[in-house]
N, C-alpha and C positions, 0 to 999 in steps of 0.2 A: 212029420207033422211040425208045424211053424211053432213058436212060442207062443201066437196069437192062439191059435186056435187051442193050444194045449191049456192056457190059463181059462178060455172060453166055456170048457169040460169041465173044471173045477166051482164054474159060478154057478149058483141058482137062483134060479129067477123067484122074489120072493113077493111082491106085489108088486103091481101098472093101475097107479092112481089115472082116471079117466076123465075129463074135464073136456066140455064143447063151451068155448063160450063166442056171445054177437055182440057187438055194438063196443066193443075196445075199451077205454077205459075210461071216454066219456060219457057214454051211456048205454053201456056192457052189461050185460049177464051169465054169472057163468055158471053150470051146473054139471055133478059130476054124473057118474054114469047108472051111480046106485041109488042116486038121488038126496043123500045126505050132504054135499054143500049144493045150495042153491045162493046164490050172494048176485047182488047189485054193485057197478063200478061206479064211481063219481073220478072228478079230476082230484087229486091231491091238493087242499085248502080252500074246497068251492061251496062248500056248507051245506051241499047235497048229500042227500039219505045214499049210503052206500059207502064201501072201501076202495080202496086204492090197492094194485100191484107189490105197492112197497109193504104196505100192511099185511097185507098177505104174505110175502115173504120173510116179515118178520114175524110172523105168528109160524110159520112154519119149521122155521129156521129155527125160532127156540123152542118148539115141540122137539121137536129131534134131536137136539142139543139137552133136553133135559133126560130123554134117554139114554144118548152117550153117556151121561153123567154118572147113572145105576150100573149101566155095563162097566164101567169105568170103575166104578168102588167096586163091584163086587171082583174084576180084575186084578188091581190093585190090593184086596180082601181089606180095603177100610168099613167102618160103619158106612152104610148108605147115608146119604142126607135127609133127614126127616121131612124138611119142606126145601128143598131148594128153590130160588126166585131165580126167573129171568126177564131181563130188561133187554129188548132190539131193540136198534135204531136203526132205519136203512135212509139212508139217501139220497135222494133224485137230485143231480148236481147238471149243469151243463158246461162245460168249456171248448176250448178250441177245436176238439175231434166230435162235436154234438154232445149227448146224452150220455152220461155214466151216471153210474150206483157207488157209493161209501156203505161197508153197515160194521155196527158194535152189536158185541154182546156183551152186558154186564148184568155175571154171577154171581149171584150169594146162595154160598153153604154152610149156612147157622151150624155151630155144634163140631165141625170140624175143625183140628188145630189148623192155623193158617197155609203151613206148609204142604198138609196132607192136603189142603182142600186146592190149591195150588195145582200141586199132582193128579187130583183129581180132572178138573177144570182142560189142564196141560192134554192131558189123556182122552177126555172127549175129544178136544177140540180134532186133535188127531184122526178120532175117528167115527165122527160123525159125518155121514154124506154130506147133510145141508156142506157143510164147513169143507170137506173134501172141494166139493163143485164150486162152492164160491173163492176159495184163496187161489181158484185158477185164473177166477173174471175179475176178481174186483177185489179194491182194498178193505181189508175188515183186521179190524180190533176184539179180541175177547181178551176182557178185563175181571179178573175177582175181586171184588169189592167188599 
């Protein structure tokens, strides 16, 4: 047996978020499969009803990111963060090779010593998917503030 296939026996599939979406991200619609997102696209600063790609990535990104965070403390066995914030920023840049993405996240964890919250932060960032997937494409910042 490969290595591949031996680590492939260890994973579990653990949810396949479903999304159809038409009309792109000028005048797109996208809907998931259980029908709990249904969302409109506009272009990024066109002042039409609806979101952009980037927004949605940053709403996703620190959803995920703020779970990392519980998993994180409760690993580490600090206090959980009572309210942690998060702040995305993603992106949309163009230069020589066309289209790239930039994204930040900045975190705040009220209540924890600076250092702890640090290790905390450090430790999602580690191991959160969003953040796995993205430090392979693109350059991102997570900052605690």
């Amino acid at each position: 047996m490969t290595a591949s296939a031996n680590v492939r026996q260890r994973e579990k599939l653990l949810y396949t978020g479903k999304t159809h979406v038409t009309g792109g991200h000028e005048h797109g619609v996208a809907r998931s499969s259980d029908g709990a997102l249904d969302v409109k696209f506009s272009p990024p600063g066109s002042g039409r009803p609806g979101t952009n790609p980037e927004q949605m990535l940053a709403a996703g990104w620190s959803a995920c990111f703020e779970g990392a965070i519980g998993l994180a403390a409760k690993q580490l066995k600090v206090t959980q963060p009572v309210e942690p914030a998060i702040d995305a920023e993603v992106d949309l840049n163009f230069g020589e090779d066309g289209f790239f993405l930039r994204a930040r996240l900045n975190v705040s964890l009220p209540g924890l010593d600076r250092a702890v919250a640090q290790a905390v932060v450090d430790e999602a960032h580690r191991t959160c998917p969003y953040s796995k997937a993205l430090k392979a494409g693109i350059d991102i910042t997570v900052t605690l503030v």
